[in-house]
Backbone as a chain_set.jsonl record, in Angstrom:
{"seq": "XXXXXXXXXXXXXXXXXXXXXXXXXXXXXXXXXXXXXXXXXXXXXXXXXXXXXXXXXXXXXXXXXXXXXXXXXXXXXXXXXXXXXXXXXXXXXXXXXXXXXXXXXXXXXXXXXXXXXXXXXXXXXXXXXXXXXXXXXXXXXXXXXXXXXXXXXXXXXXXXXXXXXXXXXXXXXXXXXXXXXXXXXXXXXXXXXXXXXXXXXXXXXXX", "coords": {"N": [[-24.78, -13.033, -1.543], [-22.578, -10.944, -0.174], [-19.281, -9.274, -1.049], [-17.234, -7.725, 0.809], [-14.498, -5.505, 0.271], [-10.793, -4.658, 0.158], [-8.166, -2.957, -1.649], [-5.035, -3.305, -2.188], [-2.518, -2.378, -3.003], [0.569, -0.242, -4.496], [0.54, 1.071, -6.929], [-0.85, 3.678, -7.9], [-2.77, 4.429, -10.564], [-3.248, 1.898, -11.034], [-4.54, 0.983, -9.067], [-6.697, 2.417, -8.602], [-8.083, 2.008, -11.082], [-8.973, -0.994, -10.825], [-10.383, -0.679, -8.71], [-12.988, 0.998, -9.844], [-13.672, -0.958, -11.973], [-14.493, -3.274, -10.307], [-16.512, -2.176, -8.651], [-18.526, -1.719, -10.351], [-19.538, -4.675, -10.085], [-21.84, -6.552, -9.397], [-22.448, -7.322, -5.752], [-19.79, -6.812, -5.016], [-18.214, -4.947, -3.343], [-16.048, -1.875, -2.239], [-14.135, -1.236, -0.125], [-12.131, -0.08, 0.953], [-8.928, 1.534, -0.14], [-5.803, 0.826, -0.195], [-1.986, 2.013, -0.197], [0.592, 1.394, 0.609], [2.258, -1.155, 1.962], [2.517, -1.407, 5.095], [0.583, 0.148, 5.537], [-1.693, -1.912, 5.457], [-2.707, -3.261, 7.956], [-3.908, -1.552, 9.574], [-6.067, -0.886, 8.185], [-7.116, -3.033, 7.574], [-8.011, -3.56, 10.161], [-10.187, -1.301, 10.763], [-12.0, -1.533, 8.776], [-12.92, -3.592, 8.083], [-12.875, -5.954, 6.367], [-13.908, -8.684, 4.47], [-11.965, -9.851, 2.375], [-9.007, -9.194, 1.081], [-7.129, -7.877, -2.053], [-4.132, -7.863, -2.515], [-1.265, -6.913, -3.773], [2.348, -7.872, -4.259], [5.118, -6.571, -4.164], [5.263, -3.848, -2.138], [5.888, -0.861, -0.582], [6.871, -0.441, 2.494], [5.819, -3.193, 3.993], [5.687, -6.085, 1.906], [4.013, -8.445, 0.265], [3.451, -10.031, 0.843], [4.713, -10.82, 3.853], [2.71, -9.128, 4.818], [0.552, -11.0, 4.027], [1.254, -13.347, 5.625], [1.094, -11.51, 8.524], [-2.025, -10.808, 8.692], [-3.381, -13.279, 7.968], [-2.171, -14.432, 11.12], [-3.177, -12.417, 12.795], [-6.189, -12.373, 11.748], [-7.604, -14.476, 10.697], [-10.107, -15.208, 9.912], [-10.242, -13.718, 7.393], [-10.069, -13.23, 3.691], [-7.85, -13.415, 1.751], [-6.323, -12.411, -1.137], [-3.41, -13.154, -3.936], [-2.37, -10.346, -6.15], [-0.711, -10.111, -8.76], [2.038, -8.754, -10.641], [4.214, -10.564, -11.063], [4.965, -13.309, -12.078], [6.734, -16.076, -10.164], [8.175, -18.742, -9.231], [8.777, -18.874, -6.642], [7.899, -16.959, -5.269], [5.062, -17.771, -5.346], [5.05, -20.419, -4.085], [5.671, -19.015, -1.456], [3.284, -18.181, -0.895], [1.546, -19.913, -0.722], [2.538, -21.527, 1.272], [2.12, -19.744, 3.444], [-1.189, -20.022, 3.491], [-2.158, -18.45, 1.874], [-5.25, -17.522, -0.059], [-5.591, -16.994, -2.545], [-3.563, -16.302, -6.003], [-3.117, -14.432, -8.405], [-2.625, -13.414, -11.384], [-1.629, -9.948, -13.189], [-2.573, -9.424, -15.131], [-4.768, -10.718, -15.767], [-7.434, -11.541, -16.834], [-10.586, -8.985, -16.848], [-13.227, -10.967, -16.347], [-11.837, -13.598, -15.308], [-10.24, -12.473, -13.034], [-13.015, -11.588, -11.565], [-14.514, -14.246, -11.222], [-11.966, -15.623, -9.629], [-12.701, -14.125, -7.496], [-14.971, -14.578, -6.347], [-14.968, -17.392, -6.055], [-12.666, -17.621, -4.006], [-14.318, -16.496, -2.117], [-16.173, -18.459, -1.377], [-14.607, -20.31, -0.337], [-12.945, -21.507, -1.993], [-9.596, -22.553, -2.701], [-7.893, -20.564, -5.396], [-5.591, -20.047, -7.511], [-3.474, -18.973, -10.497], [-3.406, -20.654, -13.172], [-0.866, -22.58, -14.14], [1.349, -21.507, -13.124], [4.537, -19.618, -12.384], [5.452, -21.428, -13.868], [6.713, -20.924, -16.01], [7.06, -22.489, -18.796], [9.449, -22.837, -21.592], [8.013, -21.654, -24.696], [7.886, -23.553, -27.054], [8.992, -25.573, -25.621], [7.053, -26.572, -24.711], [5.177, -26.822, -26.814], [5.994, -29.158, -27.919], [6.084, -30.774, -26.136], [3.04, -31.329, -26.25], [2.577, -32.274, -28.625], [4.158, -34.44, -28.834], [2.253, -36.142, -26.967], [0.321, -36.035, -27.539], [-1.582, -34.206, -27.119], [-4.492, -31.175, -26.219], [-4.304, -28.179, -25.903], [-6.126, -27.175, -23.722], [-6.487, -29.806, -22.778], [-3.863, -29.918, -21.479], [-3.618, -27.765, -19.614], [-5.845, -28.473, -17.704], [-4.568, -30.85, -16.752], [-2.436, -29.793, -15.433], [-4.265, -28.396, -13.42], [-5.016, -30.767, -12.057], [-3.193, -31.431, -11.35], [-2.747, -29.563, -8.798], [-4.973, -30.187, -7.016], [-7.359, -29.925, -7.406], [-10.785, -30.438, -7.86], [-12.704, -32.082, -9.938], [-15.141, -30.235, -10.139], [-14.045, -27.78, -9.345], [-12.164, -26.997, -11.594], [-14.133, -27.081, -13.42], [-15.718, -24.916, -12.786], [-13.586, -22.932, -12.448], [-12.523, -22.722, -15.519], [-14.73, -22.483, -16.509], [-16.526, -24.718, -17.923], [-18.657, -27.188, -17.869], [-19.029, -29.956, -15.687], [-19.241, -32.287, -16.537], [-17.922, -32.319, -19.28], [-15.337, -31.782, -18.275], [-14.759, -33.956, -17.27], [-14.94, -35.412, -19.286], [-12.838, -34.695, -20.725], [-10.718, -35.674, -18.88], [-11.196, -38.229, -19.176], [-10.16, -38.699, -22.053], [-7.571, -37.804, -21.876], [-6.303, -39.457, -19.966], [-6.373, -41.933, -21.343], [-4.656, -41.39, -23.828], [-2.391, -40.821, -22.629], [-2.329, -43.426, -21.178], [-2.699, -44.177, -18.512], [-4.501, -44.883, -15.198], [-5.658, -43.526, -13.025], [-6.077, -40.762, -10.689], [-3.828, -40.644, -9.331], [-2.071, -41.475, -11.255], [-1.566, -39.61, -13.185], [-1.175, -37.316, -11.491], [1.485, -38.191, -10.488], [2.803, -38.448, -13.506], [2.327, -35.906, -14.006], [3.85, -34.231, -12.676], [6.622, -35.767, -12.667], [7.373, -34.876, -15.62], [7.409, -32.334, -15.053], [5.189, -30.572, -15.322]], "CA": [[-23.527, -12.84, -0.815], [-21.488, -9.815, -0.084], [-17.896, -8.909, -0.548], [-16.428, -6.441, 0.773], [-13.117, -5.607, -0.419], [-9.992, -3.18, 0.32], [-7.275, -3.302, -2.641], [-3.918, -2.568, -1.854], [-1.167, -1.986, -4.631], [1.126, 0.541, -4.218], [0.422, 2.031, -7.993], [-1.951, 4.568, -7.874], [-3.319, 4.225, -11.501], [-3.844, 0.457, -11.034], [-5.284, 0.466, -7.473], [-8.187, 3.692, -8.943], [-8.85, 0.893, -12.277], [-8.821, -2.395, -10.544], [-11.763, -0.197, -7.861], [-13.478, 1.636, -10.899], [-14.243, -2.107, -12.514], [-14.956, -4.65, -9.112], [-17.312, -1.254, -8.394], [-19.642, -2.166, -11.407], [-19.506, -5.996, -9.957], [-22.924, -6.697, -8.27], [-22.219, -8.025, -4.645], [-18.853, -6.567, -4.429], [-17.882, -3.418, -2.45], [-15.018, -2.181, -2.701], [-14.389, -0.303, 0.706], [-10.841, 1.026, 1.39], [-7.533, 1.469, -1.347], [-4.338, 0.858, 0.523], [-0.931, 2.408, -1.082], [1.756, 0.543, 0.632], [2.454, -2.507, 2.867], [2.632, -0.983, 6.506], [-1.001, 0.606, 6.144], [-2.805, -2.631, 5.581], [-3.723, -3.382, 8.682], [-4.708, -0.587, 10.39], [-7.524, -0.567, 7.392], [-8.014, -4.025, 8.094], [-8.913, -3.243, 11.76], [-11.371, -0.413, 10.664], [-13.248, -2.213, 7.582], [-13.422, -5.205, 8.759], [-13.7, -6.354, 4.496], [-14.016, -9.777, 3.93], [-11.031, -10.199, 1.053], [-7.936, -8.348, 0.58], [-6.572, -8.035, -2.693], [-2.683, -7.458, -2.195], [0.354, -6.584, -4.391], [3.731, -8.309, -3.945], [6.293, -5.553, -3.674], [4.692, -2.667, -1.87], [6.523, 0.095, 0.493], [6.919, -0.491, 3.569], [6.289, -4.22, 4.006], [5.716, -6.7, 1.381], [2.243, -8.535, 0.544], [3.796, -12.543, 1.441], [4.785, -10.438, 4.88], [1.159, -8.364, 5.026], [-0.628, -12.073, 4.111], [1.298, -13.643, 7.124], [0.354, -10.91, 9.3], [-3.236, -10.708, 8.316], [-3.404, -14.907, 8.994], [-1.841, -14.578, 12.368], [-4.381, -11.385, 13.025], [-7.606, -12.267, 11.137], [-7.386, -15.756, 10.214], [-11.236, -15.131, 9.094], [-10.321, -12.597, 6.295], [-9.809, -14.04, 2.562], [-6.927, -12.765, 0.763], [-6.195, -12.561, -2.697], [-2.524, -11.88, -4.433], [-2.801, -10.03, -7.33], [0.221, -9.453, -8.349], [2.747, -8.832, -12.343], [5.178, -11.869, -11.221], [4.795, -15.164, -12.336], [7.507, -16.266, -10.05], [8.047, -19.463, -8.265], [9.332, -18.41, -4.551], [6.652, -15.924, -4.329], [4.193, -18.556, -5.242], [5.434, -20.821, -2.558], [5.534, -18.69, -0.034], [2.016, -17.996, -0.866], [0.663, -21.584, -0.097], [3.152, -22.228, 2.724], [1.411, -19.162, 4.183], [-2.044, -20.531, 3.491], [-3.212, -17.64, 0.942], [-6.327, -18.15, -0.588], [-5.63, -17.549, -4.068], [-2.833, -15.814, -6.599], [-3.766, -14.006, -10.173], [-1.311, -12.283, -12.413], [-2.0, -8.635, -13.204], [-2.868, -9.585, -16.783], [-6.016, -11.453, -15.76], [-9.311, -10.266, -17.802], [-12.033, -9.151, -15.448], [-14.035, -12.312, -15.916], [-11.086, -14.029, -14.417], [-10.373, -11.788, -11.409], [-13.875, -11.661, -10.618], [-14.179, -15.52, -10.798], [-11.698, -15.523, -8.796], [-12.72, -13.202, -6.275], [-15.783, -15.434, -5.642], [-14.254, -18.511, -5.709], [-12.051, -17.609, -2.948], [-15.426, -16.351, -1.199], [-16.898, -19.563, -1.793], [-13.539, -21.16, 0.682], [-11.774, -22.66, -2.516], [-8.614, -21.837, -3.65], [-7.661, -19.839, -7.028], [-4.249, -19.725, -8.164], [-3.865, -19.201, -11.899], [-3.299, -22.17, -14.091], [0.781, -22.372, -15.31], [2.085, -20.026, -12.193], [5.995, -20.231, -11.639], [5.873, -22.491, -14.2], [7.264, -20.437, -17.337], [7.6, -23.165, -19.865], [9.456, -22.127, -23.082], [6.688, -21.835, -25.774], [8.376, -24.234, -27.817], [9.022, -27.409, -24.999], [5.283, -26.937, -24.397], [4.431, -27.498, -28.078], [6.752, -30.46, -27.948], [5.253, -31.64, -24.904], [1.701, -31.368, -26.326], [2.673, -32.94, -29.926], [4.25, -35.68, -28.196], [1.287, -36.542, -26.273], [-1.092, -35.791, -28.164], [-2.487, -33.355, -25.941], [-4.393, -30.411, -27.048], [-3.622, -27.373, -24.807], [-6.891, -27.403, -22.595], [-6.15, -30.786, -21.555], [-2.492, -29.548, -20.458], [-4.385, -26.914, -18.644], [-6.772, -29.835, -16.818], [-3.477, -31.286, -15.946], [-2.121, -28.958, -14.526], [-5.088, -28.297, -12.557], [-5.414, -31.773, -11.167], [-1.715, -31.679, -9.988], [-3.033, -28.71, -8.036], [-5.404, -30.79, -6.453], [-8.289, -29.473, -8.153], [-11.409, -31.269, -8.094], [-13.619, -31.779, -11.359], [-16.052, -29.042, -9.618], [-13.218, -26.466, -9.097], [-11.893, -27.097, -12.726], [-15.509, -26.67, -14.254], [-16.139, -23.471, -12.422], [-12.571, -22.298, -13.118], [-12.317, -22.918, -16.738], [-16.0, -21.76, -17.196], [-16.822, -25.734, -18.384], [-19.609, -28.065, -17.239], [-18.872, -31.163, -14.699], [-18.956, -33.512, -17.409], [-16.84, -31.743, -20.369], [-14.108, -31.864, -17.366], [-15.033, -35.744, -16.899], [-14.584, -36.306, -20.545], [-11.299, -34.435, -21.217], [-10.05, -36.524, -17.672], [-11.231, -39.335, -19.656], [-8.995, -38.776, -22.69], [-6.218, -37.58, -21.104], [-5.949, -40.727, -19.445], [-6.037, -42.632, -23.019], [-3.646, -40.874, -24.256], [-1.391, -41.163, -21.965], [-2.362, -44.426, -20.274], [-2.378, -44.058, -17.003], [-5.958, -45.144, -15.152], [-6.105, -42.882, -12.144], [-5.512, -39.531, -10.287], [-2.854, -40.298, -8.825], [-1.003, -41.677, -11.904], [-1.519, -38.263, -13.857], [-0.103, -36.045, -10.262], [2.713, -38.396, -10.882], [3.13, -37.961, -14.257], [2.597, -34.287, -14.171], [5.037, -34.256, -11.925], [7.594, -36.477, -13.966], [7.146, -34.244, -16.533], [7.62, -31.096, -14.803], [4.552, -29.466, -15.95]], "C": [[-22.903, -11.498, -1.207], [-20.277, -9.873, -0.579], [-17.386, -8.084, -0.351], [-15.089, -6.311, 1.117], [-12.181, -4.204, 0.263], [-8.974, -4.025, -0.899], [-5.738, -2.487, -1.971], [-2.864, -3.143, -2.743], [-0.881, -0.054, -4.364], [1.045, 2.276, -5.902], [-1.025, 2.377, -7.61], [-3.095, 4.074, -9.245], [-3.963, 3.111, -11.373], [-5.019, 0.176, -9.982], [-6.932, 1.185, -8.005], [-8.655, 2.18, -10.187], [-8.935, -0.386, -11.558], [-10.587, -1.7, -9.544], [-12.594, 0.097, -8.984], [-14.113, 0.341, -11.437], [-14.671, -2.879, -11.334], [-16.412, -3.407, -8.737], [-18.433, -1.164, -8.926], [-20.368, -3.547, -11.16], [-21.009, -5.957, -9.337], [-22.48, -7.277, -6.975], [-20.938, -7.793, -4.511], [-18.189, -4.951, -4.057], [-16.499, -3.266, -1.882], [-14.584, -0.689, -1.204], [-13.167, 0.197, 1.785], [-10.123, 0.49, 0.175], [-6.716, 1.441, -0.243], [-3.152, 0.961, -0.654], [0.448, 1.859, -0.636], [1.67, -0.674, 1.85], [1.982, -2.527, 4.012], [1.071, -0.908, 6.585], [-2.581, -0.762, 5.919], [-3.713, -2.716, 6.739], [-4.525, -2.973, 9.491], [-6.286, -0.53, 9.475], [-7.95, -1.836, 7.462], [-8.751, -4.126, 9.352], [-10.188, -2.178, 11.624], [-12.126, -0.756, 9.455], [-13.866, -3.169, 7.686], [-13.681, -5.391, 7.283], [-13.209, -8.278, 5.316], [-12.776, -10.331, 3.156], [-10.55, -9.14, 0.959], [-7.378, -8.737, -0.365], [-5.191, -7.505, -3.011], [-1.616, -7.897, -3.332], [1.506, -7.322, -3.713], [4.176, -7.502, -3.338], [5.068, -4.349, -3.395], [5.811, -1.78, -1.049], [6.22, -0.192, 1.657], [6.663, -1.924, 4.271], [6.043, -4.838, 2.895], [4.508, -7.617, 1.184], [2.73, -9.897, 0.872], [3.18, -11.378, 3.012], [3.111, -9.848, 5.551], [0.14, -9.987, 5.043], [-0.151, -12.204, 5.511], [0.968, -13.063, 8.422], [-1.12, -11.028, 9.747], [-3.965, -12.447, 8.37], [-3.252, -15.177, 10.192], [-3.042, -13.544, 12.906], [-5.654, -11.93, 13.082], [-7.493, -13.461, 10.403], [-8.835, -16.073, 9.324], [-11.187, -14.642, 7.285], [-9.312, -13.79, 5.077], [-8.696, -13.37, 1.961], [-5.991, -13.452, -0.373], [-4.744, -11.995, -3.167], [-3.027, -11.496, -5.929], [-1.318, -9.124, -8.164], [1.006, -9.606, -10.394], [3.634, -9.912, -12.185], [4.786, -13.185, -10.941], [6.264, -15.9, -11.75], [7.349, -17.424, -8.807], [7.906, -19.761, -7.202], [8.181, -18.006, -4.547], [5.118, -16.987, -4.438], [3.956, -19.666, -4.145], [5.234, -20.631, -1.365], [4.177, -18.188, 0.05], [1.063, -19.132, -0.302], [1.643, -21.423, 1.05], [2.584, -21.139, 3.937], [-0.579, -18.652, 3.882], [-2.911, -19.135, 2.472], [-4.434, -18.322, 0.053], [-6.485, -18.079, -2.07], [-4.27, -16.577, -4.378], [-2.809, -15.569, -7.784], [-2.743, -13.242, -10.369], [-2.631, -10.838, -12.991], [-2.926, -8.476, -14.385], [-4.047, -10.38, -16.958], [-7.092, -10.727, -16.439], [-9.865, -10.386, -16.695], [-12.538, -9.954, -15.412], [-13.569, -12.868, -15.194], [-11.122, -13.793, -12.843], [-12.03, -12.038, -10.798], [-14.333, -13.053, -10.471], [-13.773, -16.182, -9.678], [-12.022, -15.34, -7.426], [-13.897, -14.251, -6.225], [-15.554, -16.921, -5.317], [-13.717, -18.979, -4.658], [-13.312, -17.272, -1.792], [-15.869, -17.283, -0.741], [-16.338, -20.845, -0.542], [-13.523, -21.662, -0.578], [-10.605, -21.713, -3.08], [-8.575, -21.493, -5.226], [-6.648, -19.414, -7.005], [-4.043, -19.966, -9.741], [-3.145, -20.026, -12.151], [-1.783, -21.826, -14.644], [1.595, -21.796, -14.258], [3.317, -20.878, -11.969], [6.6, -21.34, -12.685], [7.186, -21.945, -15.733], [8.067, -21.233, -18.209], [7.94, -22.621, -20.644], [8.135, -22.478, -24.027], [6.686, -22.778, -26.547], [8.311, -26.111, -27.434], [8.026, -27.078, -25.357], [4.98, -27.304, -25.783], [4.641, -28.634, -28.417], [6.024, -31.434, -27.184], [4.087, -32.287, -25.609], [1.507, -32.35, -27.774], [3.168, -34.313, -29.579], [3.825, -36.627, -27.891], [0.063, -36.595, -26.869], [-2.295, -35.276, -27.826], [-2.805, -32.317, -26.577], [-3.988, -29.501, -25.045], [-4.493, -26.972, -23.385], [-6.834, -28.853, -22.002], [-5.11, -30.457, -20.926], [-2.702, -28.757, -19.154], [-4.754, -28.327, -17.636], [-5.552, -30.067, -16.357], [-2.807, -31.078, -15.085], [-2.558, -28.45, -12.787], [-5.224, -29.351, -10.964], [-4.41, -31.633, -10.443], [-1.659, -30.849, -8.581], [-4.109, -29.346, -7.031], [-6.969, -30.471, -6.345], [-9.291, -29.967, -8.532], [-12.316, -30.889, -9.473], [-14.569, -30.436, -11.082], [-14.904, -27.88, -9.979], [-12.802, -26.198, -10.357], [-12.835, -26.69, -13.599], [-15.546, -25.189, -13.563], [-14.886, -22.527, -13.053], [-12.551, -21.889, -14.916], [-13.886, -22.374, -17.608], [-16.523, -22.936, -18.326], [-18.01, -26.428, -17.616], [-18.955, -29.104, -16.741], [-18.103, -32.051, -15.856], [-17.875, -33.261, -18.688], [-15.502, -31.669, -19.629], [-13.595, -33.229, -17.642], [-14.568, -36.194, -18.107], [-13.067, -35.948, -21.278], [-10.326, -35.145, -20.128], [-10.173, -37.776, -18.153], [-10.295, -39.614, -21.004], [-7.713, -38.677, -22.287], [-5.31, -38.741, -20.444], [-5.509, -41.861, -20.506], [-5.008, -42.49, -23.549], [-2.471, -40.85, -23.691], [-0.673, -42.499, -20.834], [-1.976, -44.994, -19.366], [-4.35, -44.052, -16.265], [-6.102, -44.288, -13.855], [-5.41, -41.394, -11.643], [-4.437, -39.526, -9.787], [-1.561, -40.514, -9.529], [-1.159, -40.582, -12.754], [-1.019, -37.537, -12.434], [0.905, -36.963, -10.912], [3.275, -38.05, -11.975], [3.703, -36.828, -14.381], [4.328, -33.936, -13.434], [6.272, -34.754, -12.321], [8.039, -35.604, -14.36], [7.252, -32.839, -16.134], [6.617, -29.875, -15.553], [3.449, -28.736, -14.988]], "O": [[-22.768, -11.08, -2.357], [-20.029, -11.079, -0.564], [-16.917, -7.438, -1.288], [-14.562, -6.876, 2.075], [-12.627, -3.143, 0.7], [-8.947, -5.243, -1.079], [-5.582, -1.382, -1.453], [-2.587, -4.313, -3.01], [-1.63, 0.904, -4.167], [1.276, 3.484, -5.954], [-1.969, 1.703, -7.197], [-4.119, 3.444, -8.978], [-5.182, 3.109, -11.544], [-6.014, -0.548, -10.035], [-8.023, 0.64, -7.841], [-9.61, 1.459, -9.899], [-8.993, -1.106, -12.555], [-11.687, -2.217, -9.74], [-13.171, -0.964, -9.22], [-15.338, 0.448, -11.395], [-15.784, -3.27, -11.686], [-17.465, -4.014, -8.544], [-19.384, -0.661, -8.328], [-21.447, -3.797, -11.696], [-21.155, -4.962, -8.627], [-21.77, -8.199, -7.377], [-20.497, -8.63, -3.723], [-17.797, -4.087, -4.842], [-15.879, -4.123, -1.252], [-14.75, 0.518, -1.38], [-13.227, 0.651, 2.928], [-10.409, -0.54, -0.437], [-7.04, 2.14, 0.717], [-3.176, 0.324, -1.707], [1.383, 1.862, -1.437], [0.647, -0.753, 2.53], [1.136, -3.371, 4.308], [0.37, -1.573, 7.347], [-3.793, -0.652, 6.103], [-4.914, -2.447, 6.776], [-5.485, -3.513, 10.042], [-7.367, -0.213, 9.972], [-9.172, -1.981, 7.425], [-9.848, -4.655, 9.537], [-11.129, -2.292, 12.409], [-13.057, 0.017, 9.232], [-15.021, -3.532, 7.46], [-14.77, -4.966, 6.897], [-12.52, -8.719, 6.235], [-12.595, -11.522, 3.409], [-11.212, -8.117, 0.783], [-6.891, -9.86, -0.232], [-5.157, -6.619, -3.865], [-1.28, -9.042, -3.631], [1.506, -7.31, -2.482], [3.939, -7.371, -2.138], [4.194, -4.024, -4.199], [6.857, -2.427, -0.988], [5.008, -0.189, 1.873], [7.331, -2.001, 5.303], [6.147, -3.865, 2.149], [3.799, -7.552, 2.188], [1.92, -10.77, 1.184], [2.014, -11.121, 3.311], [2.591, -10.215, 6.605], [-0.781, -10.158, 5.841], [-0.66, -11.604, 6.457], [0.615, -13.775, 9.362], [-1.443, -11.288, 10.906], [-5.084, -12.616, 8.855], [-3.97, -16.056, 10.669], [-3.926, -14.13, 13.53], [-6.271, -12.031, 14.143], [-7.218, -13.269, 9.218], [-8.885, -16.853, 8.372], [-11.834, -15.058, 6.324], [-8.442, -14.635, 5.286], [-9.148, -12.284, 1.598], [-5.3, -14.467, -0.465], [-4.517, -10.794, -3.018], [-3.807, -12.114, -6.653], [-1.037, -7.926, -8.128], [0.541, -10.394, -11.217], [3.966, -10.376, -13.276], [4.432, -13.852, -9.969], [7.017, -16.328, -12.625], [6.707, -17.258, -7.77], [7.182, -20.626, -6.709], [7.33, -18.587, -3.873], [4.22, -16.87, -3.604], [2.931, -19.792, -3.476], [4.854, -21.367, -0.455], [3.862, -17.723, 1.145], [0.064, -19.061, 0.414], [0.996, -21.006, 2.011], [2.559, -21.475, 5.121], [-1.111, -17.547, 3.992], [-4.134, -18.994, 2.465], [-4.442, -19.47, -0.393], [-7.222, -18.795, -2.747], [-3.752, -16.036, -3.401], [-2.449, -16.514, -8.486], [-2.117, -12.536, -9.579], [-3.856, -10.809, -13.109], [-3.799, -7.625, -14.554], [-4.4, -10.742, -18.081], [-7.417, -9.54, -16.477], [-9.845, -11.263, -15.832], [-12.671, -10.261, -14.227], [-14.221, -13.063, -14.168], [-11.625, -14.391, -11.892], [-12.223, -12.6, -9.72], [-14.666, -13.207, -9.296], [-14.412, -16.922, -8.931], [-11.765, -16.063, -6.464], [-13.278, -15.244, -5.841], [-16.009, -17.469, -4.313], [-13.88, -20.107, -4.193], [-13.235, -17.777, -0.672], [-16.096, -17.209, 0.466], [-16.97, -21.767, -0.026], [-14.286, -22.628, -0.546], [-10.632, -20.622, -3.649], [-9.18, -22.125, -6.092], [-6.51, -18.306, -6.486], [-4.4, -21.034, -10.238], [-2.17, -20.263, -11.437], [-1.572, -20.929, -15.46], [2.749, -21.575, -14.626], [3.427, -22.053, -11.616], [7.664, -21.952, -12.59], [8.161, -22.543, -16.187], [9.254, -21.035, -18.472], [7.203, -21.69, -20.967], [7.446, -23.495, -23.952], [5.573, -23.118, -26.946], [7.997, -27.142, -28.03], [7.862, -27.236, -26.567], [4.377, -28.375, -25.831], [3.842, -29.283, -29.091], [5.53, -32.521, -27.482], [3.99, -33.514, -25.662], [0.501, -33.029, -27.977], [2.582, -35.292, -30.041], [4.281, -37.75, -28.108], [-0.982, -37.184, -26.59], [-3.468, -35.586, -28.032], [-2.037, -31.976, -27.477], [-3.685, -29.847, -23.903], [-3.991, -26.604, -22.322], [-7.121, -29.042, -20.82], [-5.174, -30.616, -19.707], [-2.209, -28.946, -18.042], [-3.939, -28.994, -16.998], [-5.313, -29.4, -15.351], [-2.502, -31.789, -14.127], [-1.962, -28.252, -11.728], [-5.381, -29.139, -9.762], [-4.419, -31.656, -9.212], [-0.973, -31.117, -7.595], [-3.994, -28.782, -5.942], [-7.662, -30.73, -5.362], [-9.208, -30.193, -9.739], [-12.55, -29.768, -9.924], [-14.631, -29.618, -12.0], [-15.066, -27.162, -10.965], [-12.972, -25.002, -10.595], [-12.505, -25.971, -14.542], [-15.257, -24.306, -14.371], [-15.049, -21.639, -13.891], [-12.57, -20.73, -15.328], [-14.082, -22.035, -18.775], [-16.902, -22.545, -19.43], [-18.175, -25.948, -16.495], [-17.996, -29.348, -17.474], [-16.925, -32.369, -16.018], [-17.047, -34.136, -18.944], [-14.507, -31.492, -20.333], [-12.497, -33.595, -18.063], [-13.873, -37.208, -18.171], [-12.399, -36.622, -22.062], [-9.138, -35.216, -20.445], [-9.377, -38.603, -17.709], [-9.7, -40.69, -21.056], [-6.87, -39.564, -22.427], [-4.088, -38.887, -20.412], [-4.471, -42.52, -20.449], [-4.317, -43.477, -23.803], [-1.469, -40.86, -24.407], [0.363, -42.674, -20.193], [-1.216, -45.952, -19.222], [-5.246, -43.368, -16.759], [-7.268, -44.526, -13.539], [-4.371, -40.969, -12.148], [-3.869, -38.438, -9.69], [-0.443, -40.178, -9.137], [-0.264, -40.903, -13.535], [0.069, -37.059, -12.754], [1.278, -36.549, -12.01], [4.275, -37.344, -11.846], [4.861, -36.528, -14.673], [5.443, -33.542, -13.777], [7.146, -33.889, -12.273], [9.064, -35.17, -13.835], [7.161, -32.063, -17.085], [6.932, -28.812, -16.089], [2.818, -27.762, -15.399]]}, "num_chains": 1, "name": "protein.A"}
């Protein structure tokens, strides 16, 4: 499989390093930079890429505004935010306008490129915690409480996302069953016997 890519972020520095590394990727081609909002889609009409990886705040429109465009347009094309705010709204309006995934800036390349195939693949990738900005402190509370270590909180998280054991193993860079067996404690520990009484929980629990 292919991908071919245009990046658009309005910083220069970031947009040249974010190409410079996916450029080394095998199977991904990296085949226009866009510098602000407005000029997406004219380079989406002449690349025809596969996956746009789009910035929040850009010049001239905005990357929610550029996804919704680029859905109503090209409902084929995959797009990726990639963006420095871990912020609720913008996460929101990312699912309510059917984006295909959302990574913070601070992702390691394994991640991003994970990612980036993931979303190839048709599944979603939104990073694990987004919007959520627990203090450091509840969360240790939380986890001492429960008796959770911090990759099951993760898993949890996951599932509330709706995240099947597959998507979780590929994500997390785990096998099927090492999913299966931390879904199997988790449950112990908190005794609750099915998926839908951990979403609730999670949910409870605001995590």
């Amino acid at each position: 499989m292919i991908c071919r890519l245009i990046i658009a972020d309005d910083h220069v520095l970031f947009n040249d390093a974010i190409k410079t590394m996916l450029e080394q990727e095998q199977g991904i081609e990296v085949v226009g930079q866009v510098f602000s909002g407005e000029k997406v889609l004219a380079a989406v009409k002449r690349e025809e890429p596969d996956l746009i990886l789009l910035d929040i705040k850009m010049p001239g429109m905005t990357g929610i505004e550029v996804a919704g465009a680029i859905r109503d347009c090209y409902p084929g094309i995959r797009i990726m935010i990639l963006s420095m705010y871990d912020d609720k709204r913008f996460v929101q309006e990312c699912k309510k306008y059917n984006v295909h995934g959302y990574m913070l800036k601070n992702a390691s390349r394994e991640e991003l490129v994970n990612g980036i195939w993931t979303v190839m693949e048709g599944r979603p990738y939104y990073a694990a915690g987004l919007g959520e900005k627990v203090n450091i402190h509840q969360q240790d509370d939380f986890i001492r409480r429960y008796n959770l270590t911090k990759r099951e909180l993760e898993i949890i998280r996951l599932v509330k996302e709706n995240y099947t054991a597959q998507d979780i193993a590929d994500r997390l860079f785990l096998s099927v069953y090492t999913v299966e067996t931390h879904r199997r404690n988790i449950n112990l520990k908190l005794g609750i016997k099915n998926t839908l009484a951990l979403v609730k929980f999670a949910e409870d629990n605001e995590i």
